[in-house]
DOLUMLUM-358966 format. One record per residue (C-alpha): residue number from 1; y, x, z. Coordinates in steps of 0.001 Angstrom, whole numbers, plus 500000, padded with zeros to 6 digits. Layout:
<atoms>
ATOM   timar    north     east       up
ATOM     NUM        Y        X        Z
...
</atoms>
This chain:
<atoms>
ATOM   timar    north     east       up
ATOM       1   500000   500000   500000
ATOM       2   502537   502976   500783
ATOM       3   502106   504181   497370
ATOM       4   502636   500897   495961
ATOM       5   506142   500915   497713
ATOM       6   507109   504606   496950
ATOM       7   506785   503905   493301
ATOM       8   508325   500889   493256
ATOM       9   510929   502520   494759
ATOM      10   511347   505102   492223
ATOM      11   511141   502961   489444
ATOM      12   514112   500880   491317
ATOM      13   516299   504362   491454
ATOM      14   515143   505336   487565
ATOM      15   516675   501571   487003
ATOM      16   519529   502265   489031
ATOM      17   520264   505888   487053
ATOM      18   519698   503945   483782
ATOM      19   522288   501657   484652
ATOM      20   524507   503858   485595
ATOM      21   524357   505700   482642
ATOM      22   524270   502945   480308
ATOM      23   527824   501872   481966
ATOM      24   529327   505212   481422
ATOM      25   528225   505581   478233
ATOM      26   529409   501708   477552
ATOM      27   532793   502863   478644
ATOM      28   532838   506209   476636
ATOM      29   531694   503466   473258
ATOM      30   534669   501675   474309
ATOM      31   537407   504292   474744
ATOM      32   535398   505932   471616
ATOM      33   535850   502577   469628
ATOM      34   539594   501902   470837
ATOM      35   540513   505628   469755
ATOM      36   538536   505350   466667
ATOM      37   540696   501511   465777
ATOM      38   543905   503247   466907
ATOM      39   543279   506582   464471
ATOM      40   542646   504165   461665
ATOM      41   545285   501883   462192
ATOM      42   547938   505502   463017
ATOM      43   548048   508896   462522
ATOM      44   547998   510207   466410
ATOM      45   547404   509239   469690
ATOM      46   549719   510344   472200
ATOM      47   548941   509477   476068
ATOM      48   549875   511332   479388
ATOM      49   546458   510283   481100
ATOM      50   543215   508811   480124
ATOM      51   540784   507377   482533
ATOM      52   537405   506017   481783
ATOM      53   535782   503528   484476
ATOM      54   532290   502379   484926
ATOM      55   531090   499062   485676
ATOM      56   532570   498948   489053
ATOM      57   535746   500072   488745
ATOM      58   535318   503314   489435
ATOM      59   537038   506063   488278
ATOM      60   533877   508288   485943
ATOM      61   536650   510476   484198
ATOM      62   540084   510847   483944
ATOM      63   542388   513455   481488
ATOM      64   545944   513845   481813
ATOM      65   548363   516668   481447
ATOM      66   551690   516947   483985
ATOM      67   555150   517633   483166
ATOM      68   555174   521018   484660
ATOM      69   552590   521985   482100
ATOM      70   549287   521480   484067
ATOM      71   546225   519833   481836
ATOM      72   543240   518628   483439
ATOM      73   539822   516634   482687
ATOM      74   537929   515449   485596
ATOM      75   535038   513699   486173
ATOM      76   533430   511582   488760
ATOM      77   529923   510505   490728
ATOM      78   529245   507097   491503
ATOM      79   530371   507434   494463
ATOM      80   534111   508476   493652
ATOM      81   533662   512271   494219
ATOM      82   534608   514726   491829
ATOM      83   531979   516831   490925
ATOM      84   533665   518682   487548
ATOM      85   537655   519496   487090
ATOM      86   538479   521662   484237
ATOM      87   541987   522196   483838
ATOM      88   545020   524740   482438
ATOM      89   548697   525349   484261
ATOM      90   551823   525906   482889
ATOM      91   551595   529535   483931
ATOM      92   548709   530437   481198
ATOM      93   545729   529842   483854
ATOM      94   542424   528359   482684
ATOM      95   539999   527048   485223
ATOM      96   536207   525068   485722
ATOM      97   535116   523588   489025
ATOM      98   531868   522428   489917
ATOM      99   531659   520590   492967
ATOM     100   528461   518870   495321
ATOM     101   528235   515381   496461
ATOM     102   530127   515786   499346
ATOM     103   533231   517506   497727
ATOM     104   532605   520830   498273
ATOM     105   533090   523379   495538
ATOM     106   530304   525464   494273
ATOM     107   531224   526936   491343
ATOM     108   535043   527922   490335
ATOM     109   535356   529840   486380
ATOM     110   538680   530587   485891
ATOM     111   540554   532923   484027
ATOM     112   544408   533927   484518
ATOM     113   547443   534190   482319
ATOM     114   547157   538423   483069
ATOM     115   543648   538399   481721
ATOM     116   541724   538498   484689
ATOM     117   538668   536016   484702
ATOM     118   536285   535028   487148
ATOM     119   532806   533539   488159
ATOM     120   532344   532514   491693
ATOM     121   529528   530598   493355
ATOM     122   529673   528996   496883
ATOM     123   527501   527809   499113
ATOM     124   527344   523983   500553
ATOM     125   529245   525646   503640
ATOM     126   531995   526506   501584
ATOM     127   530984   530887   502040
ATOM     128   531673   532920   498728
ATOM     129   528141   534196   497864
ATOM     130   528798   535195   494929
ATOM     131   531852   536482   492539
ATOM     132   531751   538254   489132
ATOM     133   534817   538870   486858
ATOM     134   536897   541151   484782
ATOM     135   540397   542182   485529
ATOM     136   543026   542695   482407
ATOM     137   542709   547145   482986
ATOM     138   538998   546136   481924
ATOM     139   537090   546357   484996
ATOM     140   534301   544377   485366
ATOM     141   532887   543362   488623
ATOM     142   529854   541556   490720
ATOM     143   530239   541173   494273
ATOM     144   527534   539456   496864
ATOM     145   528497   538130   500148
ATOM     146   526010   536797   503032
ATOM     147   526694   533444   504706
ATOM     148   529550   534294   506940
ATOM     149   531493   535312   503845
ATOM     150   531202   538803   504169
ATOM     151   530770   541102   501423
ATOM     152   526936   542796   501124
ATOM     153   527154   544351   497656
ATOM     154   529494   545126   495160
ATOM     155   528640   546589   491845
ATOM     156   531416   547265   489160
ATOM     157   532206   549059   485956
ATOM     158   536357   550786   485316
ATOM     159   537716   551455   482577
ATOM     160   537011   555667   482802
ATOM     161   533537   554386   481981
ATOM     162   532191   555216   485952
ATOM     163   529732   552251   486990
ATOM     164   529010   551780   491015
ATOM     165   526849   549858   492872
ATOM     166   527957   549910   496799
ATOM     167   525883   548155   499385
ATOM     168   527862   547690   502840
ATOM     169   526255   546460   506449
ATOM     170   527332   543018   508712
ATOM     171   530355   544769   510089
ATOM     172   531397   545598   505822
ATOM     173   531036   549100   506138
ATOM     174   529876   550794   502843
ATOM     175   526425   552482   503714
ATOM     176   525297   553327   500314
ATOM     177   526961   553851   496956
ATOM     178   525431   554223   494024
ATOM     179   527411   555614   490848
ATOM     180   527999   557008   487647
ATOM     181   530583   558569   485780
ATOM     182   531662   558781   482166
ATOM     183   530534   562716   482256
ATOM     184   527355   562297   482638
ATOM     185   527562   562705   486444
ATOM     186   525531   560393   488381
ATOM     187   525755   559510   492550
ATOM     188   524286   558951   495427
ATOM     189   525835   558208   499051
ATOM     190   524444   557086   502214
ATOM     191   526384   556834   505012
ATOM     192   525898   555762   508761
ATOM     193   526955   552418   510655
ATOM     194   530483   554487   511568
ATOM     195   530863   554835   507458
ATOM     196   530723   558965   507770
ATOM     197   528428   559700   504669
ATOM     198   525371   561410   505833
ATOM     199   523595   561901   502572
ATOM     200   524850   562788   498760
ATOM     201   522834   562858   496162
ATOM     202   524098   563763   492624
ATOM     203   523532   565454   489344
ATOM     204   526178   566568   486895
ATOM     205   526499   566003   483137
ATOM     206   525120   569948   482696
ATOM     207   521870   569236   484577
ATOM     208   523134   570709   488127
ATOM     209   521492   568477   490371
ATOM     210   522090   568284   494852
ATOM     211   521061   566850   497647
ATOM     212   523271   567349   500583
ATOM     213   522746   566347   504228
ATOM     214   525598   565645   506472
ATOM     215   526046   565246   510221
ATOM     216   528009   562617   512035
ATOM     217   530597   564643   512041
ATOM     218   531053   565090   508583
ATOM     219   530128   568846   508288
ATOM     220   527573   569890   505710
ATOM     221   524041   570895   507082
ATOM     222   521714   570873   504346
ATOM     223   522451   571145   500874
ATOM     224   519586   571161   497870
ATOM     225   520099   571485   494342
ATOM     226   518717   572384   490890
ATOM     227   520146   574190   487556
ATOM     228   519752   573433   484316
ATOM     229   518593   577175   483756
ATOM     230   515362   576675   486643
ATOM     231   516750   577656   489519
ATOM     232   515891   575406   493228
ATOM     233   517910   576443   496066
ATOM     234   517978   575275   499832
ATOM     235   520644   575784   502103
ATOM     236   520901   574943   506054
ATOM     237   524367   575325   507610
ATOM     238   525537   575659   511638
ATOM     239   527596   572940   512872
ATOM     240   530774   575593   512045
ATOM     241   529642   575489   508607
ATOM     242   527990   578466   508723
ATOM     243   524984   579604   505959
ATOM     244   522184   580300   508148
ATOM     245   519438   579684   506036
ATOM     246   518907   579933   501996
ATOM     247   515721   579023   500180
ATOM     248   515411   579221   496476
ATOM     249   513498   579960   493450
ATOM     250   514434   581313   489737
ATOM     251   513848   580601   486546
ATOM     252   511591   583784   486106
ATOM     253   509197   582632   489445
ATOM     254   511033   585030   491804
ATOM     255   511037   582550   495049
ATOM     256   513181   583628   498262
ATOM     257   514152   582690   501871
ATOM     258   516573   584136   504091
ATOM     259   518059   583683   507393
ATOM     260   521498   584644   508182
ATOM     261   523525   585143   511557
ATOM     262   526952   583345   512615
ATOM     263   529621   586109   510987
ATOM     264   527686   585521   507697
ATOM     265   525242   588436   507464
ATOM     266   521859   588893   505960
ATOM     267   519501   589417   508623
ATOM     268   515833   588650   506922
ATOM     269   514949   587991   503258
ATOM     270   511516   586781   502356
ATOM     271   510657   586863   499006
ATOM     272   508215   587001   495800
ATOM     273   508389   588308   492744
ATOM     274   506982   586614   489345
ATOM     275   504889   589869   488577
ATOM     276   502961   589012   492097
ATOM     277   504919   591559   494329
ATOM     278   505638   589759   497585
ATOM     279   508025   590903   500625
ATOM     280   509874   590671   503971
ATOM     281   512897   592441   504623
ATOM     282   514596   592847   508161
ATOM     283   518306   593442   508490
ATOM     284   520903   594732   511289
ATOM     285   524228   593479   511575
ATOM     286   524941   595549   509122
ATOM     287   522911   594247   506616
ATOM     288   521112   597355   506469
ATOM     289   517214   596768   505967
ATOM     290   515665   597843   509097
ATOM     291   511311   597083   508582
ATOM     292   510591   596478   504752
ATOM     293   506636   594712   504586
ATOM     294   506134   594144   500931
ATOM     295   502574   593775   498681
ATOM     296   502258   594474   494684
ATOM     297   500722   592961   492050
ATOM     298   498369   595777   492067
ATOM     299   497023   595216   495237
ATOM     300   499408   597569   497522
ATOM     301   500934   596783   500641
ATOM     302   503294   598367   502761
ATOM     303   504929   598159   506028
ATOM     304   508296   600420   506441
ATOM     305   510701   601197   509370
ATOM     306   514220   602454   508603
ATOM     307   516853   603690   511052
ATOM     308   520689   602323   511018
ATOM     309   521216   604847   508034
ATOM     310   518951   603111   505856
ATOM     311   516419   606687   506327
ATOM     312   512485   605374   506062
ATOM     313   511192   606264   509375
ATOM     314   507826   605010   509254
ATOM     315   505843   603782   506355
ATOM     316   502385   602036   506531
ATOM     317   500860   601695   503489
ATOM     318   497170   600069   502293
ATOM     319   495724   600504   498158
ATOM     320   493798   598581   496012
ATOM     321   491278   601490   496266
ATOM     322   490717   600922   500213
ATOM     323   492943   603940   501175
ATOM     324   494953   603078   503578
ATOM     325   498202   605254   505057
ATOM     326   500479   605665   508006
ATOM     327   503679   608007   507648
ATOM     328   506297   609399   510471
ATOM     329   509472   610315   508758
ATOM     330   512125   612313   510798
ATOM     331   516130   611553   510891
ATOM     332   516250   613950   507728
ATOM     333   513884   611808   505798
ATOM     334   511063   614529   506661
ATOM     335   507597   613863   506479
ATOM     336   506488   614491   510475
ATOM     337   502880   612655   510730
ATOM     338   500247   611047   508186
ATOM     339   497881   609282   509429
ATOM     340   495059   607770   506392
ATOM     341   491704   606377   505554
ATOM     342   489790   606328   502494
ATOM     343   487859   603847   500478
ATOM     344   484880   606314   501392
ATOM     345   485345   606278   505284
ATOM     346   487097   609586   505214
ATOM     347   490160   609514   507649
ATOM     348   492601   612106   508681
ATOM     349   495958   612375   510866
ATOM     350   498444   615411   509846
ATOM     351   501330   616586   511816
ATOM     352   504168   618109   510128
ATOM     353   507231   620687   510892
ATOM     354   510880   620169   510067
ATOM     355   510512   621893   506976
ATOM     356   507430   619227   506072
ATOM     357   504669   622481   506301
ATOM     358   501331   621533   508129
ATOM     359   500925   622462   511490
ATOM     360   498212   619959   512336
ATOM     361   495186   617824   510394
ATOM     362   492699   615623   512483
ATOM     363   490167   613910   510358
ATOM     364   486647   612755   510184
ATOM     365   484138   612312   506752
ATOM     366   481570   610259   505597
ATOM     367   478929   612837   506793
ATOM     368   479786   612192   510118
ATOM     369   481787   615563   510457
ATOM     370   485126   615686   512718
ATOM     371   487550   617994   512792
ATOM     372   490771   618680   514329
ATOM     373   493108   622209   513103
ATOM     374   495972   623793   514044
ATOM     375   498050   625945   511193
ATOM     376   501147   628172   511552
ATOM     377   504451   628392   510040
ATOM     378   502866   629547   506651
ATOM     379   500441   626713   506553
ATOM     380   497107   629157   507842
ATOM     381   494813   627929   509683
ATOM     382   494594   629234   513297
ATOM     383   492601   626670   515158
ATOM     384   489446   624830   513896
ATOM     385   487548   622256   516673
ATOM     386   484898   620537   515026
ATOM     387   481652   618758   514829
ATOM     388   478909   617553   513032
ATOM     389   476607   614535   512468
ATOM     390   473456   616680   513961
ATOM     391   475452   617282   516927
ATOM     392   477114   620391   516824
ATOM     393   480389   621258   517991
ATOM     394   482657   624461   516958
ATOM     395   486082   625515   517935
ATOM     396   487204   628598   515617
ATOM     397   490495   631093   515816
ATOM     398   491698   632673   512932
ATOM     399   494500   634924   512452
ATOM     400   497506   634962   509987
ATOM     401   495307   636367   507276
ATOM     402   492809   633506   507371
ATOM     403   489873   635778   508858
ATOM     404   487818   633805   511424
ATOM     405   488378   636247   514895
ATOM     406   486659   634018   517752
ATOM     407   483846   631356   517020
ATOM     408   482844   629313   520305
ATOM     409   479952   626517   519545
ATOM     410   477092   624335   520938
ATOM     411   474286   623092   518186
ATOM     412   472290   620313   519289
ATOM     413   469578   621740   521223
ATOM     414   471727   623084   523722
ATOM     415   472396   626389   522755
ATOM     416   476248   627383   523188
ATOM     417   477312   630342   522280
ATOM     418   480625   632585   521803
ATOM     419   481528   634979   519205
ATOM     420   483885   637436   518553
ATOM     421   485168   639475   514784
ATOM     422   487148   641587   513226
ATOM     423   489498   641621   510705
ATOM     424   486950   641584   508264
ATOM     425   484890   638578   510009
ATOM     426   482482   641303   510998
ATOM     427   480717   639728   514233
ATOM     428   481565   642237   517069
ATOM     429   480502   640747   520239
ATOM     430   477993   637562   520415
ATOM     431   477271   635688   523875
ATOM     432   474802   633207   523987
ATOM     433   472842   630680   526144
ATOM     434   469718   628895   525564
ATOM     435   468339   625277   526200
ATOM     436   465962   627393   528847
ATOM     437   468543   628680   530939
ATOM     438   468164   632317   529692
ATOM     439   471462   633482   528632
ATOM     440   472805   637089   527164
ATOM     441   475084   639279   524973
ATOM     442   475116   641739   522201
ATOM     443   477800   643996   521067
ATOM     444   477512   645085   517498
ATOM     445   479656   647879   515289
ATOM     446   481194   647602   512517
ATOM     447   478514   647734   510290
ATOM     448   477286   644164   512351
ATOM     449   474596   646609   514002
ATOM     450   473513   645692   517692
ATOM     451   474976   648800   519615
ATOM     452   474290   647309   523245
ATOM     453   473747   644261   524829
ATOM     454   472042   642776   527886
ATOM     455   470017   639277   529084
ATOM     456   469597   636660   531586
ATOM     457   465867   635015   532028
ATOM     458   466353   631248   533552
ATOM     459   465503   632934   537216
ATOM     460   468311   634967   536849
ATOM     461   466192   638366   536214
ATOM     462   468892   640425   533855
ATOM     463   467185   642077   531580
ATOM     464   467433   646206   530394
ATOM     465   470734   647178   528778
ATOM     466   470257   648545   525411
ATOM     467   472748   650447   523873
ATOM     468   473461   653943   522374
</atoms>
């Protein structure tokens, strides 16, 4: 049964409607008809207003034109509220109006006598939502407000050929702004809820691109950008401002970072190269490089010390062969101390003089030998401690012509034994113990022939001196 009654209650609106329309269009026929007898019976019709009623009485549409030169057309609802009013003023103004059922109006075209026009749209409590138009210098805008009237976006186009889009908060402060410009330069802005930009984005008509960071109290912090040529760069600033940190890579791969103190100066660079070389330099307040660590393509790497005169004073050093280096340099630049390995377990340690001559070399071999020897001012070896895999030790003087003079050593079964030479490392004098406990000594000539000697049984019997 409720169906029944809701259709019969639209079909009694659709014949109300009908009706309705069928009386306006009666009266149109009519005042169509009555212009149509009067333009055949004259040549013009001339009235100051024109109003068209419908079956009630009531005023549809009316047309008239004032005599301060306002023209207008309006029409009407059925219920006597005007819902369109299109109309000109004597000052050159043009203007549509589209209003609701209750009055209110919701859309307003107009365009003025200095060639501005405009769209606007309102809502049914009267707020400006929306508003596009075009002013007479030629720029062209659309704005969007929220329902308490207040602007929320505004995007426009001026003359110069720069185009923005700007989006602001509930308190209308501009928090982003989007733009760009006849040069080929396009925008980006964000800003915070006090309108102090904290972010701009942009890239220029020559390919330069940034992104810069900004704190509250509008001081640059961080600032990001490309070149058309390849190069990325990354800077971080102090609150003063300051450069304290730059990353960036070029074109040819080379890729750097580097920190910077407060008056501006280089204090650590970081860095690769696009042959493969890689490195990390330290800096004083000078900007003098203070430790150097860098690696090669090849393989190398190297760690190096310099003083406040930019002298290397220590250099440690690994190759792609498995040698590996460690080098004390004096004030002079001198080489002092070496200390290496080898890719075949060899490793040494060398001291050096002032005048970079060898006074000492420590090292140890494959074969399990070590040896540690002193050398004079000409470079001659004078002292010789060493020892072997099988277990014996030897410590050896020589004298400035090379010749071995004293030879003290222990072999491996416990036999230790001194001896002395000549010039000629002819074996003068040889003392001896054994792994038994005996012990003795032999004096020989020149010629190395025993001349005398004597011995010690483990009882501590000494034995009959021989001799001539």
């Amino acid at each position: 049964m409720s169906n029944v009654e809701d259709r019969i209650s639209q079909l009694e609106a659709t014949v109300a409607r009908q009706r309705t329309t069928m009386n306006i269009l009666t009266a149109l026929a009519v005042g169509a008809c009555v212009v149509a007898w009067v333009a055949s019976n004259r040549d013009e019709l001339r009235v100051r207003k024109l109003e068209i009623v419908d079956g009630n009485g009531m005023e549809r549409f009316v047309a008239y034109a004032a005599d301060n030169g306002d023209a207008s057309t309006e029409w009407y609802d059925a219920d006597g509220s005007l819902r369109l009013d299109a109309f000109t003023t004597g000052d050159g103004d043009a203007a549509m109006q589209w209003s609701d059922a209750f009055g209110g109006i919701r859309l307003d075209v107009f365009t003025l006598a200095s060639g501005q026009s405009s769209m606007q749209f309102f809502d049914q409590d009267q707020y400006r939502r929306v508003d596009m138009g075009t002013l007479e210098n030629g720029q062209a805008s659309l704005q969007f407000f929220d329902r308490t009237g207040q602007r929320r976006l505004d995007a426009f186009t001026l003359p110069s050929g720069q185009a923005s889009l700007q989006l602001f908060d509930i308190d209308d402060t501009r928090r982003v702004d989007l733009s760009t410009l006849r040069d080929g330069q396009a925008s980006l802005k964000l800003a915070d809820r006090a309108g102090q930009e904290r972010l701009d984005a942009f890239v220029l008509g020559d390919g330069n691109a940034s992104l810069k960071w900004i704190d509250a109290g509008g001081r640059e912090r961080i600032d990001g950008f490309t070149t058309p040529d390849g190069q990325a760069s990354m800077q971080w600033f102090d609150d003063r401002e300051r450069r304290r940190m730059d990353i960036f890579t070029l074109a040819d791969g080379q890729a750097s970072l580097q920190w910077l103190d407060t008056a501006g100066n280089l204090r650590m660079d970081a860095f690769t190269l696009s042959d493969g070389g890689a490195s990390m330099q330290w800096y004083d307040t000078n900007e003098t490089v203070r430790v150097d660590v860098f690696t090669l393509a090849d393989g190398q790497a190297s760690l190096q010390w310099l003083d406040p005169e930019g002298a290397r004073r220590l250099d440690g050093t690994t190759l792609p062969n498995g040698q590996s280096s460690l080098h004390w340099f004096d004030g002079a630049g001198r080489l002092r101390m070496d200390a290496s390995t080898l890719a075949d377990g060899q490793a040494s340690m060398q001291w050096f003089d002032t005048r970079e001559r060898k006074r000492l070399d420590a090292f140890t071999l494959t074969d399990g030998v070590a040896s540690l020897q002193w050398l004079d001012g000409g470079e001659n070896r004078r002292l010789d401690a060493f020892t072997l895999e099988d277990g014996q030790t030897s410590l050896q003087w020589f004298d400035q012509g090379g010749a071995r003079r004293i030879d003290a050593s222990t072999l491996a079964g416990g036999q230790a034994s001194v001896q002395w030479f000549d010039t000629n490392e002819r074996m003068r004098i040889d003392a001896f113990t054994l792994l038994d406990g005996a012990s003795g000594s032999v004096l020989y000539d020149a010629q190395e022939k025993p001349r005398a000697g004597f011995d010690m049984n483990s009882s501590g019997k000494v034995g009959e001196l021989r001799g001539r």
